[in-house]
N, C-alpha and C positions, 0 to 999 in steps of 0.2 A: 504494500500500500504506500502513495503515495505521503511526503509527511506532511501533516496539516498541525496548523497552530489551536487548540483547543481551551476554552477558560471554565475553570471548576469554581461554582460560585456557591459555597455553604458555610456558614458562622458555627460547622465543625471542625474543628481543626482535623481532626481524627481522620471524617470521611476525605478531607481535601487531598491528604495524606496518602491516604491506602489508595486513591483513585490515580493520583500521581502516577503510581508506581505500576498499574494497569498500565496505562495511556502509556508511560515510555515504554513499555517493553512491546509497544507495537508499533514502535517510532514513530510516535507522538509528540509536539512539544507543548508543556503544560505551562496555563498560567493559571493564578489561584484568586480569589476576592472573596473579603466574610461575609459579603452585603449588596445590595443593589449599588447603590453609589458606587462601591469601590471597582464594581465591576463594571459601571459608564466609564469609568475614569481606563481602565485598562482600554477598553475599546478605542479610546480616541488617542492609543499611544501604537497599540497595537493591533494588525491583522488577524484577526478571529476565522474562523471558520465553522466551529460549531462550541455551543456555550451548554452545559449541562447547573441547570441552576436550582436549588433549592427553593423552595415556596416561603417558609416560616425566617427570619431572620432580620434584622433589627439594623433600624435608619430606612432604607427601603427594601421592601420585601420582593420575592421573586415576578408578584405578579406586577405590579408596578413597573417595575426595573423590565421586566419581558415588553407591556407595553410602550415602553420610553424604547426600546430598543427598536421596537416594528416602526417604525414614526420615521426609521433611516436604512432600517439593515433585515433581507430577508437571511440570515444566517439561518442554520437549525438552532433549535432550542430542547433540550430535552428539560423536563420539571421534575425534580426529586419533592415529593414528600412523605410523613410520619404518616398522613393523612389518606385514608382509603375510601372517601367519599364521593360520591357521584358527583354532587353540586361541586366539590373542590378541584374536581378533574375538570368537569365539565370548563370551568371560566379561567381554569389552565390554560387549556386549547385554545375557548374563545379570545383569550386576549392574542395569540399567536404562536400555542408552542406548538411544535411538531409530535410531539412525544411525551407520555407521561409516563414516568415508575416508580412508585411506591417505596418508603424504608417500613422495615431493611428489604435492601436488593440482593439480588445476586452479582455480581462485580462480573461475570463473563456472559452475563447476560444482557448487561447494563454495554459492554463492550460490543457485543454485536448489535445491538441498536444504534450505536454511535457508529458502528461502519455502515451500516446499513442509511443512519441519513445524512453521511456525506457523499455514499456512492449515488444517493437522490439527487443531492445536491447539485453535484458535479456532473452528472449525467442530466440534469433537466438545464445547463449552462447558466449557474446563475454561481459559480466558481466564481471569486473575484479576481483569478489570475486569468479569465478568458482574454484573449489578444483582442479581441471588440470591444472590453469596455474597462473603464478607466474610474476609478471614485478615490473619494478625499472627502473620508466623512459621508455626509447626506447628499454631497454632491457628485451625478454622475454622469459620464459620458460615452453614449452609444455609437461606436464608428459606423458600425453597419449601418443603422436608421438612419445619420447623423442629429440624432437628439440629446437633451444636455434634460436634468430635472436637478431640482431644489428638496429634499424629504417630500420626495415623490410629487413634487407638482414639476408639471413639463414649464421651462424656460426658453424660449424664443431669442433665437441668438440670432444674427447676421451670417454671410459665409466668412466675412472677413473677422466676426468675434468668434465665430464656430472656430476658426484655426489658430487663431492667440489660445485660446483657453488649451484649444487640443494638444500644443506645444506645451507650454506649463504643465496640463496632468500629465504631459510621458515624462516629466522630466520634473516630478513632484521635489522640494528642496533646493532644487538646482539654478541660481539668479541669472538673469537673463538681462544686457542692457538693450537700452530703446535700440540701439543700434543692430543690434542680434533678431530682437524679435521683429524687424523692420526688414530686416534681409532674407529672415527664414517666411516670414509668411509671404511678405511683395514678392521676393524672388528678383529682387532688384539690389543695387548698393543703396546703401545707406550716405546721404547726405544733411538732409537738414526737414527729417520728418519728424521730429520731437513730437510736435503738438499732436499728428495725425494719430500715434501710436496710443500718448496719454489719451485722446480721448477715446478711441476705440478700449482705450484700459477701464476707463471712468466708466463706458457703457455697461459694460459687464459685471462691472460689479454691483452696479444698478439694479442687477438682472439676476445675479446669485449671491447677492451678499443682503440677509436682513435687516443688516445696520450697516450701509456702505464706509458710514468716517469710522466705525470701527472693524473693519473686513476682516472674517472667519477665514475665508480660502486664500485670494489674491491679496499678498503683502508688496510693502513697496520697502524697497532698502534704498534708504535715503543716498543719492548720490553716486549710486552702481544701477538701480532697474529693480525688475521687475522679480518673484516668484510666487508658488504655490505650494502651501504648507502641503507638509507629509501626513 
């Protein structure tokens, strides 16, 4: 199997532990969180691919935290809880998980469920390493359709903003000056487009950034150009 990045999210230490030690030995690389929160916070450092999360657990709870996740990211989600109730399962699902199991589990049981919905995953192309599409957080970019959305609402770009932003997500971190990003998308030299570039910048962020004076995705580094956070 190929290795995918997985986040174990339970306020046991104990299960987070022994589930560890599952997940590696089927070259897996694990990340851990006792809480909702803590498990946003990993998300926006790190590539997830599928999250196995506990329901019961304190600051925010599994279902919240699964909700707050569906709002940017169809990952899998598997639900652990103590909890063997219909109505509990039930608005598991309903908020977006893919999968429910019960404590105590079986750990090789719990294990073929997790291959089982990333070989879903991966196989329905919604991988986020597919070569057609490109994301950075809520924001993402479909080469094949050439469409762009916002946490799922479709954004309307130009071809000339469709190909700045497309240069940025392939090159997520990577600072770009006016000059670079004027030559790579014109296809011309670079002489004295400053303005044309900034405001085709300014557009865009109009377009995927909530709060443009204070931009989530496209940063400006003062005095060098242009990038787009990782």
């Amino acid at each position: 199997m190929a290795k995918y990045n997985l986040l174990v999210v339970d306020d046991d230490q104990a299960i987070r532990e022994a589930l560890e030690v599952y997940l590696k030995n089927e070259d897996m690389e694990v990340f851990s969180a006792d809480n909702g929160l803590e498990a946003l916070e990993v998300l926006e450092r790190r590539e997830i691919h599928l999250i196995i999360m506990d329901v019961m657990m304190p600051r925010m709870d599994g279902i919240k935290a699964t909700h707050k996740i569906r709002e940017s990211r169809n990952i899998p989600i598997i639900m652990l809880s103590a909890k063997n109730e219909d109505p509990d399962k039930i608005l598991g699902l309903h908020v977006g998980a893919d999968d429910y199991v019960t404590k105590p589990f079986n750990p090789l049981e719990l294990i073929a469920r997790v291959k089982s919905q990333l070989r879903r995953y991966t196989n329905l192309g919604n991988y986020q390493h597919n070569d057609h599409e490109l994301q950075v957080k809520g924001l993402i970019l479909n080469k094949n359709n050439k469409t762009v959305s916002v946490d799922g609402e479709e954004v309307r770009l130009t071809a000339t903003e469709y190909k700045i932003l497309e240069l940025l997500m392939e090159n997520k971190g990577r600072i770009f000056s006016i000059g670079e990003i004027h030559e790579k998308v014109w296809k011309e030299p670079f002489y004295n487009s400053e303005n044309t570039v900034s405001v085709h910048i300014r557009r865009i962020r109009e377009k995927i950034e909530i709060n443009p004076g204070e931009p989530k995705y496209l940063k400006v580094v003062w005095g060098i150009g242009y990038k787009m956070e990782k």
